[in-house]
Backbone as CSV, one residue per row, in Angstrom:
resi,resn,N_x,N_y,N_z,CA_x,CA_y,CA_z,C_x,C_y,C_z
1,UNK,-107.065,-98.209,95.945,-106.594,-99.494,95.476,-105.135,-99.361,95.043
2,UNK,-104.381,-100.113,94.717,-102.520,-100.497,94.219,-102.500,-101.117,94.750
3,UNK,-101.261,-101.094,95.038,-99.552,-101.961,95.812,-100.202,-100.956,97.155
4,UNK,-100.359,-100.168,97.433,-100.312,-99.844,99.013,-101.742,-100.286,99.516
5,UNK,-102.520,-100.775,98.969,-103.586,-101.300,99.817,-103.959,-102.832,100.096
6,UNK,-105.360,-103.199,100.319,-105.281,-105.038,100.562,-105.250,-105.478,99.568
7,UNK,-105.355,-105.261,98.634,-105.140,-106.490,97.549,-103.465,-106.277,96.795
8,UNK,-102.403,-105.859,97.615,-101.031,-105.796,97.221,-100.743,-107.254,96.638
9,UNK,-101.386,-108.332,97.449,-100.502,-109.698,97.105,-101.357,-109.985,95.479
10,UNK,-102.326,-109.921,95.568,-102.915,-109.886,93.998,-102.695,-109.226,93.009
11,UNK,-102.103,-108.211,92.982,-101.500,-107.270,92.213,-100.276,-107.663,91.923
12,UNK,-99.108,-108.247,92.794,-98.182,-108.959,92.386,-98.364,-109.970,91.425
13,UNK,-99.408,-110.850,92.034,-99.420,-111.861,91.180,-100.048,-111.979,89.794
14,UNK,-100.552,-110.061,89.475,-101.031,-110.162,87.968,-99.637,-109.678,87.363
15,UNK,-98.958,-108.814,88.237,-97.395,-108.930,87.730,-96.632,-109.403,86.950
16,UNK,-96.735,-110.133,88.320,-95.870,-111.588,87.787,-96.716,-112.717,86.462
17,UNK,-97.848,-112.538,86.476,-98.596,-113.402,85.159,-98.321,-112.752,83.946
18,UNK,-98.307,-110.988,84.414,-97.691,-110.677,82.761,-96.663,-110.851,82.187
19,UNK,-95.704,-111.251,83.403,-94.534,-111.506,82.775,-93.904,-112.716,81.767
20,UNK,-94.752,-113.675,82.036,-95.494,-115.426,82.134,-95.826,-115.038,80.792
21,UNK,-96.832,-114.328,80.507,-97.377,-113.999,78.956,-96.598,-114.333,78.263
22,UNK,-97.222,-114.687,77.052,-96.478,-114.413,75.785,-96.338,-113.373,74.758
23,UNK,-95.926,-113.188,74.073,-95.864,-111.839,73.424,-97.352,-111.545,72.199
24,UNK,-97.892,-112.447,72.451,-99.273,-112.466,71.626,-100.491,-111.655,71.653
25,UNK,-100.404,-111.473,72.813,-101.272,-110.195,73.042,-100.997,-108.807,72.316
26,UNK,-101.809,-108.481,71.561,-102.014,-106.726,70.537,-103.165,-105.927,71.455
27,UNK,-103.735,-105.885,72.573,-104.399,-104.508,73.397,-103.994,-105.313,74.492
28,UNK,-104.617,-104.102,75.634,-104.666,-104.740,76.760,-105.387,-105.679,77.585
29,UNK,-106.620,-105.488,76.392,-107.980,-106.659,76.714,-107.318,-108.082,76.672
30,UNK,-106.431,-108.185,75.654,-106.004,-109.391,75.386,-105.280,-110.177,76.452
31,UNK,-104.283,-109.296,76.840,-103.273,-109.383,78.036,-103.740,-109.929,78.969
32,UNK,-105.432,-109.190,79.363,-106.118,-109.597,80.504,-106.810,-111.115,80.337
33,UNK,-106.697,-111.027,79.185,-107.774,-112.538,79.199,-106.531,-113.554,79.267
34,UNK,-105.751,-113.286,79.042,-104.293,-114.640,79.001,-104.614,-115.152,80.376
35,UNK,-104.861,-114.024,81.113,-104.891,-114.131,82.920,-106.059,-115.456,83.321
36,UNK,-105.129,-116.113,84.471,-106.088,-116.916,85.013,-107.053,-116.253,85.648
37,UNK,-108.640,-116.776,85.816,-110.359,-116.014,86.306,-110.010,-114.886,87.342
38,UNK,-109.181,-115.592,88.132,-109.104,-114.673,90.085,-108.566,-113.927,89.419
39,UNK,-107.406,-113.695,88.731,-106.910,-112.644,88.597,-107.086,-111.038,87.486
40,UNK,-107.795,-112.305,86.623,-108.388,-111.344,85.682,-109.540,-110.136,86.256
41,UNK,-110.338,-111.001,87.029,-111.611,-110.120,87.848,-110.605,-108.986,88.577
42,UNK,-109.619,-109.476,89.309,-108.665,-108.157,90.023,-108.287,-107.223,89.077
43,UNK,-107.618,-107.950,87.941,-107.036,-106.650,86.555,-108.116,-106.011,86.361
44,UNK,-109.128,-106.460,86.143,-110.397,-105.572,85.297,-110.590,-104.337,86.968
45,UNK,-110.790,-104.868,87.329,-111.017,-104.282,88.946,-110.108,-102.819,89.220
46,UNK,-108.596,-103.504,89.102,-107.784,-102.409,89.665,-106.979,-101.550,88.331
47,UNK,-107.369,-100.166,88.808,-106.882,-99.329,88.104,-104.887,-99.047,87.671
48,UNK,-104.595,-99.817,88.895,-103.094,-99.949,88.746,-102.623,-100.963,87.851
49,UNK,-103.360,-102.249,87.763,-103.055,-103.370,86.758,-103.427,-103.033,85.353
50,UNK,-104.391,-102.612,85.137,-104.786,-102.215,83.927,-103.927,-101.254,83.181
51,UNK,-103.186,-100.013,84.034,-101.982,-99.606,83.703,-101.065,-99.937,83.245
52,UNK,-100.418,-101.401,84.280,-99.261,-102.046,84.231,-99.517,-102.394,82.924
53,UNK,-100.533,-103.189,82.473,-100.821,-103.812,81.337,-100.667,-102.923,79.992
54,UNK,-101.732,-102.027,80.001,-101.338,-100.986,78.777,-99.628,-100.421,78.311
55,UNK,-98.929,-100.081,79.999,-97.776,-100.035,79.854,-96.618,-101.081,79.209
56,UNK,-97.031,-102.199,79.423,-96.369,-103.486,79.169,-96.046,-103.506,77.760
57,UNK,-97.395,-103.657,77.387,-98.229,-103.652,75.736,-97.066,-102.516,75.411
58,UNK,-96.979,-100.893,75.637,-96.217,-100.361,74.668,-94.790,-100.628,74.892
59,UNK,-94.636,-100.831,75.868,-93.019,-101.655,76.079,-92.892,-102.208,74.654
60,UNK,-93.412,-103.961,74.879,-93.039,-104.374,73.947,-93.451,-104.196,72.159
61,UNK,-94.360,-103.279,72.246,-94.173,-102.731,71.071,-92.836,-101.650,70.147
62,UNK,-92.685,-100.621,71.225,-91.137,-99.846,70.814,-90.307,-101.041,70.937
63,UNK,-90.186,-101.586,71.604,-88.994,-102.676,71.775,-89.106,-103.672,70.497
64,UNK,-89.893,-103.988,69.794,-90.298,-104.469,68.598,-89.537,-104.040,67.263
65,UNK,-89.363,-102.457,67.454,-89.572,-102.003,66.451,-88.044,-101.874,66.644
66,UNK,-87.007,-102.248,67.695,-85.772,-101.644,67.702,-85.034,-102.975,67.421
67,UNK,-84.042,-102.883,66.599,-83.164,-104.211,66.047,-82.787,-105.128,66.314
68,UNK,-83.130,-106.608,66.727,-82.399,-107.116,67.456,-80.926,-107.321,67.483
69,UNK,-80.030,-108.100,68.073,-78.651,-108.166,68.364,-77.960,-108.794,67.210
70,UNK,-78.954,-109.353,66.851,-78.565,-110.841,65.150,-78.321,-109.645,64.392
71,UNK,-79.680,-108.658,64.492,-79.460,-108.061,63.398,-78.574,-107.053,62.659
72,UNK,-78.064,-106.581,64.028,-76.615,-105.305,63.998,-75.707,-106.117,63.311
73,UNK,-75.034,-107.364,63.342,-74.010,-107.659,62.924,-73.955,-108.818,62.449
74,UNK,-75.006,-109.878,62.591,-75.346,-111.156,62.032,-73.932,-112.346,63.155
75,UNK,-74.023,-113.262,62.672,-73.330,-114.092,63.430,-71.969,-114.561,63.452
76,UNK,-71.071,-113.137,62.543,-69.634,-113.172,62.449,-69.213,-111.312,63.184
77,UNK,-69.906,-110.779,63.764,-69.761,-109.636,64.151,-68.818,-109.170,64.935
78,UNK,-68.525,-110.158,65.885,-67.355,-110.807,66.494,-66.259,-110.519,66.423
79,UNK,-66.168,-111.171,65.348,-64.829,-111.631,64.797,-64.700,-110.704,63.445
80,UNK,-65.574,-109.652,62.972,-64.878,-108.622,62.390,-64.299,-107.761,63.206
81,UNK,-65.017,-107.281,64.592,-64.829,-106.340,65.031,-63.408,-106.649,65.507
82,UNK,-63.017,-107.611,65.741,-61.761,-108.164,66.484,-60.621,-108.305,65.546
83,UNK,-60.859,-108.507,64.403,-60.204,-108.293,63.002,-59.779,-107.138,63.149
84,UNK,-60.536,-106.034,62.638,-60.855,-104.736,62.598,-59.931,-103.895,63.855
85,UNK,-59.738,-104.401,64.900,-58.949,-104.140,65.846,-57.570,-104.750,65.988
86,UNK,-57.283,-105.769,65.889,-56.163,-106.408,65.448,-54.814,-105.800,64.330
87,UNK,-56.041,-105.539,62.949,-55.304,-104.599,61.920,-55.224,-103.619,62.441
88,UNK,-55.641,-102.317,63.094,-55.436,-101.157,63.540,-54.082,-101.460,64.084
89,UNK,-54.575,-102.400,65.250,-53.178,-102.395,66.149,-51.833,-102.532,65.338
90,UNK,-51.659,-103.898,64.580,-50.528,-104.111,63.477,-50.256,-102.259,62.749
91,UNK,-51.139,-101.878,62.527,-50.536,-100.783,61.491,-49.787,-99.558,62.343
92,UNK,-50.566,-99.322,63.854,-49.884,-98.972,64.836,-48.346,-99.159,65.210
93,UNK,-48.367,-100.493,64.767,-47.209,-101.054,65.372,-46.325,-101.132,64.455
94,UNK,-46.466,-100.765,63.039,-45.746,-100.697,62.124,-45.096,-99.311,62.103
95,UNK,-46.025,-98.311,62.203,-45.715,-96.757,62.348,-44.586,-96.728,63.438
96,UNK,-45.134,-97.608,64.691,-44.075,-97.009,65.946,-41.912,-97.915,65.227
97,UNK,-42.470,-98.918,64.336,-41.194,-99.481,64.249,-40.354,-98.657,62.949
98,UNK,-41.121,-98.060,62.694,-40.569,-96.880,61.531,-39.873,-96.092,62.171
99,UNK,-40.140,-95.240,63.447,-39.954,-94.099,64.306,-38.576,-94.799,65.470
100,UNK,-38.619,-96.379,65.177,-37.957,-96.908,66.369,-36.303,-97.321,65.374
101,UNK,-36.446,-96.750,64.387,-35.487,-97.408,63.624,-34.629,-96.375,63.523
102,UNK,-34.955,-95.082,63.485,-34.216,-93.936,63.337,-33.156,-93.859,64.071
103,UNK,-33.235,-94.090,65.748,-32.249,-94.157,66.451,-30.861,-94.881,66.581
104,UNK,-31.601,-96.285,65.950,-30.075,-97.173,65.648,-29.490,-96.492,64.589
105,UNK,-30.201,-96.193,63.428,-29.698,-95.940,61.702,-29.188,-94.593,62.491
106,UNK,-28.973,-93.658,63.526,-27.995,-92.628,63.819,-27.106,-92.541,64.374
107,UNK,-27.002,-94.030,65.505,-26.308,-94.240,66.193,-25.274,-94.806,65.096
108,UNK,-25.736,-95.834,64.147,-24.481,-96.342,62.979,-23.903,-95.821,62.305
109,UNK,-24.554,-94.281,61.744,-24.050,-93.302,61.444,-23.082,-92.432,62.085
110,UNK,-22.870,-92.474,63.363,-22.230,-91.799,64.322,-20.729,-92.389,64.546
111,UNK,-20.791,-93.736,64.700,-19.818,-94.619,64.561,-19.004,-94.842,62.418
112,UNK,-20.096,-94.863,62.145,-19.300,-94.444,60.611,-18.606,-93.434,60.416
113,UNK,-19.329,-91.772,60.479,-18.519,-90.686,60.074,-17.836,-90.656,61.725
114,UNK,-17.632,-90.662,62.634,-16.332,-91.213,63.295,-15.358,-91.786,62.753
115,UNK,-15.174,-92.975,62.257,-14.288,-94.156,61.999,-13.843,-93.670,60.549
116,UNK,-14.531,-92.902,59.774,-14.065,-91.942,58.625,-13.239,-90.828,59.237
117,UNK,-13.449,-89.992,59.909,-13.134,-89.218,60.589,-11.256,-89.195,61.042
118,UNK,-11.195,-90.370,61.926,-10.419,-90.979,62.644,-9.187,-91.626,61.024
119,UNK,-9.950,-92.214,60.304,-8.878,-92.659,59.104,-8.645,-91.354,58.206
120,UNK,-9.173,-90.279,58.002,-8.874,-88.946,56.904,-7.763,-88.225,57.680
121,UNK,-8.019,-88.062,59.479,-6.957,-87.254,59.548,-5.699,-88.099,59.997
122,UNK,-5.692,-89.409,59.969,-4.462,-90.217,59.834,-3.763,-90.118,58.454
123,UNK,-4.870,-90.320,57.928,-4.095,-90.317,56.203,-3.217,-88.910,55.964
124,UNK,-3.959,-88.009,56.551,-3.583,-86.557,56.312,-2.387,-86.224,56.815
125,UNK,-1.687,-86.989,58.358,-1.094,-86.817,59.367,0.687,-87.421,58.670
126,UNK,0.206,-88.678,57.903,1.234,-89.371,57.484,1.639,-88.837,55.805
127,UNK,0.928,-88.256,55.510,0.785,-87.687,53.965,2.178,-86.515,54.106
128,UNK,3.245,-87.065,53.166,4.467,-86.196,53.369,4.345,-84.749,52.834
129,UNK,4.870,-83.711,53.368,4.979,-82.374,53.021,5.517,-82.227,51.614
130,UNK,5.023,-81.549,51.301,5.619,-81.321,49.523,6.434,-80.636,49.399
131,UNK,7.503,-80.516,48.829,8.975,-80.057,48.719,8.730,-78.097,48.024
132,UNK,9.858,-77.595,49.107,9.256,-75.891,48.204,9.864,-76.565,46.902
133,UNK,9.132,-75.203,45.883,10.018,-75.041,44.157,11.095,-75.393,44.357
134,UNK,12.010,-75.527,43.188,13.041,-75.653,42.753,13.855,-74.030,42.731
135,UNK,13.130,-73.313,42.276,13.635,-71.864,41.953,13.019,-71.093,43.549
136,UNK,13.379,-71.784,44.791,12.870,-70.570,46.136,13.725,-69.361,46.140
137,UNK,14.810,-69.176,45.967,15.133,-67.586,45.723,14.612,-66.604,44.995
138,UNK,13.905,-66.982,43.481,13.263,-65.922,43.422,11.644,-66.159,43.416
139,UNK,11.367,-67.114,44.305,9.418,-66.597,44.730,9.431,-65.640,45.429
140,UNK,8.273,-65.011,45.415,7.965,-63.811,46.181,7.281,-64.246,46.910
141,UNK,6.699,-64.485,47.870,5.548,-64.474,49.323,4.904,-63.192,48.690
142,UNK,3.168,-63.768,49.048,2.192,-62.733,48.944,1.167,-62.579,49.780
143,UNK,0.691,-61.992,50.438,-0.120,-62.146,51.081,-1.757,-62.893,50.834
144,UNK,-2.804,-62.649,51.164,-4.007,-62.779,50.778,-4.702,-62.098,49.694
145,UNK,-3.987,-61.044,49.501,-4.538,-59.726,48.552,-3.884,-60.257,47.556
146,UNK,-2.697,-60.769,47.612,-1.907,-60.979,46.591,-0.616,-59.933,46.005
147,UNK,-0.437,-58.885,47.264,0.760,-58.081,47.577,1.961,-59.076,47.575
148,UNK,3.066,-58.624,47.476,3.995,-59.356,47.796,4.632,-58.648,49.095
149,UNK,5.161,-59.980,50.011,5.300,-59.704,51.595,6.549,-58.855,51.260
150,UNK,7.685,-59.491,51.106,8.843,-58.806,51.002,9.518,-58.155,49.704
151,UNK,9.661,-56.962,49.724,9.947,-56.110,48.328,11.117,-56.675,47.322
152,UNK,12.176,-56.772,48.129,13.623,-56.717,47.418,13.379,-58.855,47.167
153,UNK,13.941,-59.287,46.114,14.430,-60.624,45.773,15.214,-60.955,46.412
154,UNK,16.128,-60.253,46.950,16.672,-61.312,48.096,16.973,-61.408,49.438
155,UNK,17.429,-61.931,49.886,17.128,-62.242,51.393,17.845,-61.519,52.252
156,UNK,17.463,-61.212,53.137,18.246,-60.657,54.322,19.810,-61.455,54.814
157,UNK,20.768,-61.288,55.010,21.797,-61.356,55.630,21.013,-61.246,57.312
158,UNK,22.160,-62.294,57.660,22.076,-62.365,59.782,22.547,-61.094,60.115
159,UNK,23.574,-60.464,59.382,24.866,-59.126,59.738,23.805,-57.928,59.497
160,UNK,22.683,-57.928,58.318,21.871,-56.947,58.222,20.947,-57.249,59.976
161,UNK,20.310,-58.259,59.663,19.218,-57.588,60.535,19.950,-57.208,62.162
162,UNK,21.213,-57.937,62.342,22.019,-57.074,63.808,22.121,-55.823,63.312
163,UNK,22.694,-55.361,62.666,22.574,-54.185,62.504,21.542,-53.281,62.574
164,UNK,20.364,-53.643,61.734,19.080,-52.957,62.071,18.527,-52.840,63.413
165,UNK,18.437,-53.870,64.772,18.769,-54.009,66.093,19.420,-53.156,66.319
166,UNK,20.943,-53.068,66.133,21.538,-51.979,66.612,21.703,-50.484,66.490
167,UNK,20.319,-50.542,65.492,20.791,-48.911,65.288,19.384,-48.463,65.493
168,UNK,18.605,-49.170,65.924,16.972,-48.726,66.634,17.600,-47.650,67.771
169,UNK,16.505,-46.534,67.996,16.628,-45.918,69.473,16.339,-46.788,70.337
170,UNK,16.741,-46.217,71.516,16.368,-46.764,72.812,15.004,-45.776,73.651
């Protein structure tokens, strides 16, 4: 007996009646009696319907026991979740305009200490030389150490240093 033998088209059509059911049925006896006469005599009959049926039955029992769709989120679920995504995005988009700001605020910086730059060594350029002492014959020049460059206070004569020229070897 089943779906592969002669009574396939009757077997459909207890199928299809369970589907017709209502959810009122608690065994499978019950299931069967919902059934119109012809078909019930086939359920009781075939070992494949009586299956379908028991199977049905625990279907919608686990399925009973699992939450419906109202109940995950009630009837604004929606529109938190879309909230909830919305703010993410904004705070996203706040972070990236933090990170997007750096580049101008360096580029203005670049053009500032430039344009500083450009006016210090003008100022510097036009800034007059400061006059030696009053007393330059007797400063001494010193080096870095703080030696003094040239020994004697005063200055060389033009007639000395030809002379010193001229009396080098060759």
């Amino acid at each position: 007996m089943g779906l592969l033998n002669k009574h396939r088209a009757e077997c459909k059509s207890v199928l299809a009646q369970f589907e017709d059911v209502t959810n009122t049925a608690a065994t499978a006896q019950d299931l069967l009696a919902a059934l119109p006469v012809n078909l019930r005599q086939h359920a009781q009959a075939c070992s494949v319907c009586r299956e379908t049926a028991e199977s049905l039955l625990a279907t919608r029992s686990m399925l009973s026991a699992v939450p419906s769709s109202a109940d995950l989120g009630g009837p604004w679920f929606a529109s938190r979740v879309m909230t909830a995504i919305a703010e993410r995005k904004a705070e996203l988009a706040r972070t990236i305009d933090a990170w997007t700001f750096l580049p101008k605020l360096a580029a203005h910086l670049t053009w500032a200490s430039s344009l500083a730059l450009l006016l210090a060594s003008a100022w510097l350029y036009q800034k007059p030389i400061s006059a030696p002492p009053q007393n330059a014959a007797h400063a001494v020049v010193t080096d870095i150490t703080g030696e003094p460059v040239v020994d004697s206070s005063t200055l060389p004569s033009n007639d000395d240093v030809l002379v010193s020229l001229a009396e080098k070897p060759r």
